[in-house]
C-alpha positions in Angstrom: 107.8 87.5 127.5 106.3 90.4 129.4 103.0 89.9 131.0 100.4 88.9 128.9 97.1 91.3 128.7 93.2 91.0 127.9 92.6 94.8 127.0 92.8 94.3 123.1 88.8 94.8 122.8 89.2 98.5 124.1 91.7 99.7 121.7 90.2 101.5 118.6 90.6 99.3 115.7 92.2 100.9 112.8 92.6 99.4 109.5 95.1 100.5 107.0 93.9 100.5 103.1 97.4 100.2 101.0 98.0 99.2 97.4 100.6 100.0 94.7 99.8 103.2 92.4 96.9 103.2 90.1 95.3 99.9 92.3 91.5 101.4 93.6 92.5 102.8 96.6 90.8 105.7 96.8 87.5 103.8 94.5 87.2 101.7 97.3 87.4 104.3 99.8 85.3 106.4 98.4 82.5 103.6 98.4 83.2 102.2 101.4 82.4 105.4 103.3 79.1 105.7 101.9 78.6 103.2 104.3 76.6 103.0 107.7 79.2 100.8 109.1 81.8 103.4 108.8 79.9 105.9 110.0 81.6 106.6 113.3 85.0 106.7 111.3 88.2 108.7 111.2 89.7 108.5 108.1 93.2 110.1 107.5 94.2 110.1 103.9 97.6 110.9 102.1 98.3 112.3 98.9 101.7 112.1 97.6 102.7 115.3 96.2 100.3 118.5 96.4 97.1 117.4 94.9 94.3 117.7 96.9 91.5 115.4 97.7 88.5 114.6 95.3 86.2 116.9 95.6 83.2 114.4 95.7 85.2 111.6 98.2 85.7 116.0 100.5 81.7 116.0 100.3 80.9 112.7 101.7 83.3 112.4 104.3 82.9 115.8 106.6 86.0 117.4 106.6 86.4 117.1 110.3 86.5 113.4 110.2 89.1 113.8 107.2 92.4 114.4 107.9 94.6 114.9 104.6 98.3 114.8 105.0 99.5 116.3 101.7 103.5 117.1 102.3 104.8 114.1 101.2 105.0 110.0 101.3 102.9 108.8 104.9 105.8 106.4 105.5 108.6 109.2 105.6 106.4 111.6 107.8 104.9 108.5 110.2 107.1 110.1 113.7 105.3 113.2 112.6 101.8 113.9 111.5 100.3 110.7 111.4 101.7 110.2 115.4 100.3 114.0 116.2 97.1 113.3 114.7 96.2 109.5 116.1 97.3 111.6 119.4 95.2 114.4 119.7 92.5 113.0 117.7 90.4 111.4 121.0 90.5 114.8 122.8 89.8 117.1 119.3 87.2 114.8 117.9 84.9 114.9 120.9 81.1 115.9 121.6 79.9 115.9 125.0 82.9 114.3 126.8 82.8 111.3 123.9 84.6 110.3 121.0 83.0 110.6 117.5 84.4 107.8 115.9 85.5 104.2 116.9 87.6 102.9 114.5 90.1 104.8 112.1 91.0 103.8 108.1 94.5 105.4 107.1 94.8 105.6 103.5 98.2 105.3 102.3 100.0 106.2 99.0 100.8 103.7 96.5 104.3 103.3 96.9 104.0 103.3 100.9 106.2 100.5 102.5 103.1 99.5 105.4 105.5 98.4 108.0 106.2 101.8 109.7 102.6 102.8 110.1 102.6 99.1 111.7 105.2 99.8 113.7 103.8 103.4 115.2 101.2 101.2 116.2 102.8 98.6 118.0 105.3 101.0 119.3 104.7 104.6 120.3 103.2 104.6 123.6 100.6 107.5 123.1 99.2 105.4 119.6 99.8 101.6 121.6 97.6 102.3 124.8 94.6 103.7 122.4 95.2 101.8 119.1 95.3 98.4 117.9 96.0 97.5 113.9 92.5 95.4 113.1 94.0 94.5 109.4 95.9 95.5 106.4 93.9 95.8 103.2 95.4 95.7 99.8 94.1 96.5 96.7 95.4 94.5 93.6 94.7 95.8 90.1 94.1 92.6 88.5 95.1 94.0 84.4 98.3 95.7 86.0 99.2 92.8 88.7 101.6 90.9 87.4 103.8 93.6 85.8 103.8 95.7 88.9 104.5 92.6 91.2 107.5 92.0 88.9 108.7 95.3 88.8 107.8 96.8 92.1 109.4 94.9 95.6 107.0 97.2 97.5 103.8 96.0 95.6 104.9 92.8 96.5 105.2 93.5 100.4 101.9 94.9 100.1 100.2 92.2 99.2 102.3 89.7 101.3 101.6 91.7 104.5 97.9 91.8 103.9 94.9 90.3 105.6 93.0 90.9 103.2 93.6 91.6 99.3 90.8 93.2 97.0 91.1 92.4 93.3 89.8 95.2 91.7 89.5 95.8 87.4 88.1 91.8 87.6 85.6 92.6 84.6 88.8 93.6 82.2 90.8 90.7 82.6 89.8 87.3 80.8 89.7 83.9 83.2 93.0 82.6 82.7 94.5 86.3 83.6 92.7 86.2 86.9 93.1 82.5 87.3 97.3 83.1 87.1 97.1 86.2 89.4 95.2 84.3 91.6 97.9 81.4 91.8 100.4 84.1 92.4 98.6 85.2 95.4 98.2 82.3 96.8 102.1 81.6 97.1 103.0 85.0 98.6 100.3 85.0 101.1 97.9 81.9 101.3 95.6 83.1 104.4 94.6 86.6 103.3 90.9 86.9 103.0 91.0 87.4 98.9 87.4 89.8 97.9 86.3 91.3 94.7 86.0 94.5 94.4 83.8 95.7 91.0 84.1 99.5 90.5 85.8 99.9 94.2 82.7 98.4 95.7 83.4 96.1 98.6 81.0 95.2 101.7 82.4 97.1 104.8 82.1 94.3 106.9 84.5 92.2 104.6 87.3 94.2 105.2 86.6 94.9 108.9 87.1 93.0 112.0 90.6 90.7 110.4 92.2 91.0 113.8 92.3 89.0 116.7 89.3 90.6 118.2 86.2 92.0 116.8 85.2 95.2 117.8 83.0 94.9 121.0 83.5 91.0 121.3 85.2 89.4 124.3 86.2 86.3 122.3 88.6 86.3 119.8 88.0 84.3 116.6 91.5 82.7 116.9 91.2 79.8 113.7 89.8 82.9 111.5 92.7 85.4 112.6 95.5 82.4 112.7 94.2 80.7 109.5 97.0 78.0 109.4 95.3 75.7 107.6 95.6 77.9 104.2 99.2 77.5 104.4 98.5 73.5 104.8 95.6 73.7 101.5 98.2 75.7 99.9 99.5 73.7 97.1 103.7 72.9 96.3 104.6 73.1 93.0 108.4 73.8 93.6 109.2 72.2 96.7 112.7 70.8 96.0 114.3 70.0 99.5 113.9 67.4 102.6 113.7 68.1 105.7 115.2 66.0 108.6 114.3 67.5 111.9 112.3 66.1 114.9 108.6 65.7 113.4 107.7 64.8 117.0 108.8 68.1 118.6 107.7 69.8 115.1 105.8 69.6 112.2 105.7 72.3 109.5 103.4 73.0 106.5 105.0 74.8 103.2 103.0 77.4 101.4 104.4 76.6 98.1 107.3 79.1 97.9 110.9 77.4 96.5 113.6 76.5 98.7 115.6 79.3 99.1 118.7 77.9 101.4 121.1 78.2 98.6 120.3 81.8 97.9 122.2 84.9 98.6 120.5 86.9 101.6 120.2 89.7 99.8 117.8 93.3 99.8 119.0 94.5 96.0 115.6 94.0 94.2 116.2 96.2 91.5 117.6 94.7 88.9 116.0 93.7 85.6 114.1 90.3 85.5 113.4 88.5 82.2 110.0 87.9 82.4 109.3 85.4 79.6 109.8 82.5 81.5 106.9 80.5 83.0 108.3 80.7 86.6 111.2 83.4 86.9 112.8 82.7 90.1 114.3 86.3 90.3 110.9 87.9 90.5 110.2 89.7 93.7 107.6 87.4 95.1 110.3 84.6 94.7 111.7 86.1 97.8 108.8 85.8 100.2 107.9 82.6 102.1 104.9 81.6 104.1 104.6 78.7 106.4 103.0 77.6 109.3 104.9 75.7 112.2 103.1 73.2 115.2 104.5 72.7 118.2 103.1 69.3 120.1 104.6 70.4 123.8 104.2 73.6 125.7 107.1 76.2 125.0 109.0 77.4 127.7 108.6 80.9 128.6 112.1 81.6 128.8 112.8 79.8 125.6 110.4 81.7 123.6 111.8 84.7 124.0 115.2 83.3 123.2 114.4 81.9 119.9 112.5 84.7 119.0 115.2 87.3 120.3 118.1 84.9 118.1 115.3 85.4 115.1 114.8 89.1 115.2 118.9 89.6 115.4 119.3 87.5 112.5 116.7 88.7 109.9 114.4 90.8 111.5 113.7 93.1 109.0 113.1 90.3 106.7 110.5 88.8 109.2 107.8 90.5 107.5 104.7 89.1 109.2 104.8 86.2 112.9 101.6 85.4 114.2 101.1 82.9 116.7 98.6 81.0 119.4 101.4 79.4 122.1 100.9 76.7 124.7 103.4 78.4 127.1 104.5 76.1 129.9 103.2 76.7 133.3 99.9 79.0 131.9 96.5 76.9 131.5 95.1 79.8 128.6 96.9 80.2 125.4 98.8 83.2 124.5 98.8 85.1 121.5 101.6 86.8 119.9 101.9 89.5 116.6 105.0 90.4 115.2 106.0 92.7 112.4 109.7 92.7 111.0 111.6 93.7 114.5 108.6 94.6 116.5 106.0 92.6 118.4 102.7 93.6 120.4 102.7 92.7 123.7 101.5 88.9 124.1 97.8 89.0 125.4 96.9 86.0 127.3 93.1 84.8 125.5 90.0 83.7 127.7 90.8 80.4 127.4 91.1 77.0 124.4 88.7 76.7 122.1 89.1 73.3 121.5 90.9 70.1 122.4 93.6 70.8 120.3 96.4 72.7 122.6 99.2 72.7 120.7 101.1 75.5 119.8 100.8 77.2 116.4 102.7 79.9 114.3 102.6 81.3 111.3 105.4 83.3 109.2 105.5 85.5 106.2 109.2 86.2 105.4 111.8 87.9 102.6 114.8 86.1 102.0 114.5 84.0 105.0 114.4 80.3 104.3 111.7 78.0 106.3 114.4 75.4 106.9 116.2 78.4 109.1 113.2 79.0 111.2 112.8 75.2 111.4 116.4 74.4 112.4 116.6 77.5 115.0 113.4 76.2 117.0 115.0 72.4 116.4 117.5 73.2 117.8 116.2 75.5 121.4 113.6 72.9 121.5 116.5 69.9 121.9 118.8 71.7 124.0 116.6 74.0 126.5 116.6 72.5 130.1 113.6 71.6 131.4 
């Protein structure tokens, strides 16, 4: 593990709005930068295809805060534009020696896969030393939902790599269509903040601040960003298997999603599902698990990296989402850790516990990759690593 750091406050926040086509995006942007809150905001928007923006969304954002990226997908183009503009937007955006904006909303286009704009993030070195990601914000269209969730794998990653998921269109959908939607959520991704959005409208502060640190605060709200025990409320309707591993060096908590060890490992979603049957274990969100993991003693440094080096190798790009708060041996403050697919942020090393509870805690949102092999992996360093 490299050395841990405490310079996340610093870092401008930036929070990426994503959703499938047709979902509220731009609704809710458009209302949300009415705001005061998002006053001091870049915004950089992309529009698949030619067409420009709104007029009305052009006249309330000034078009030098508004950055429109309109030659093609924001996911294809990420080395490109999107890295150009993050980088030369502290020196063009200035007044007086001083930045006019302190946190940045990219927009993305409906069929955008959010991992590579994660992954500029996280990974070039001009974006990483000025950037952190503060949240990923979906939009759900609750009368399309669960047609495009069947149909579209990226819809489902959308909403399973969210920290938040607004359900917009709730006023024309009945109880029971919300109420089913709602269940589906829940099993592809139990801890994301879920908000209603009527006619795009959404509080700014309710979509802001879902990473480890608020902007301007010192201390991280580590249960809110870690949120473990939704995976532990989350209920299990199709659990199907036992596990036998060490509940002393281990315990784990299910989300709800079916066993999926006798599966094929597999990335061909396209195929056609039949989708009259209650619980179609074909459908895309049948192929995402989330979990939580506990760890009574402190981790070996050494060990960490090992287990999670093995883990990337294996399925990394089907490691959608890792989050974790580690008791690593030999530090007295816990560390935190962020990983998406392949890539992680560097660990940062937190002010100190926040209660008596120290052990350590992770949390995973996978595609294809069974609990039981995350389980059996850490079983299995955990037994063997010299002390």
């Amino acid at each position: 593990m490299t050395s841990p750091h405490l310079d996340a406050p610093e870092l401008t926040p930036v929070t990426l709005l994503t959703g499938f086509l047709g979902s509220g995006k731009t609704t809710v942007l458009n209302q949300l930068v009415r705001q005061p809150t998002l006053a001091r905001t870049l915004v950089i928007i992309n529009e698949f295809g030619e067409i420009g923006l709104d007029h009305l969304l052009r006249s309330r954002v000034a078009d030098d805060n508004m950055i429109e990226m309109s030659s093609g997908c924001l996911c294809c183009t990420i080395r490109g534009d999107l890295v150009e503009t993050l980088r030369d937007a502290h020196w063009r955006y200035r007044v007086g020696g001083e930045s006019r904006f302190d946190r940045v909303v990219i927009e993305t286009t409906g069929l955008a896969d959010p991992a590579p704009i994660i992954h500029t993030l996280m990974s070039v070195g001009a974006i990483a030393r000025r950037y952190r990601l503060d949240g990923v914000v979906t939009t759900i269209d609750l009368t399309s939902a669960e047609a495009t969730l069947d149909a579209q794998p990226e819809a489902v990653k959308q909403a399973a790599m969210a920290d938040c998921l607004l359900l917009t269109k709730r006023d024309l959908v009945d109880a029971e269509q919300a109420a089913a939607l709602e269940q589906r959520l829940q099993r592809i991704n139990p801890a994301a903040r879920r908000i209603e959005a009527r006619h795009g409208q959404v509080a700014a502060a309710d979509i802001l601040g879902l990473g480890l640190f608020n902007t301007g605060a010192k201390i991280p709200d580590v249960a809110r960003w870690l949120n473990e025990e939704a995976y532990a409320q989350a209920q299990v309707p199709h659990a199907s298997h036992s596990h036998h591993s060490s509940q002393q060096a281990r315990t784990a908590v299910d989300s709800g999603q079916p066993d999926l060890q006798d599966h094929d490992h597999h990335h061909d979603h396209g195929h056609d599902h039949d989708h009259g049957h209650a619980h179609d274990v074909n459908r895309h969100d049948d192929h995402i698990q989330s979990f939580a993991l506990v760890v009574d003693q402190p981790i070996p440094d050494a060990m960490l990296d090992a287990w999670l080096d093995l883990l990337l190798a294996m399925c990394g790009q089907d490691m959608l989402r890792i989050k974790g708060i580690l008791n690593v041996r030999g530090r007295t403050k816990p560390i935190a850790i962020h990983g998406v697919q392949h890539l992680f942020d560097p660990p940062i090393e937190l002010p100190g516990w926040t209660s008596e509870d120290r052990r350590s805690k992770l949390v995973f949102i996978t595609r294809d990759v069974p609990r039981t092999v995350i389980e059996e992996t850490l079983d299995a360093f955990l037994a063997t690593w010299p002390d």
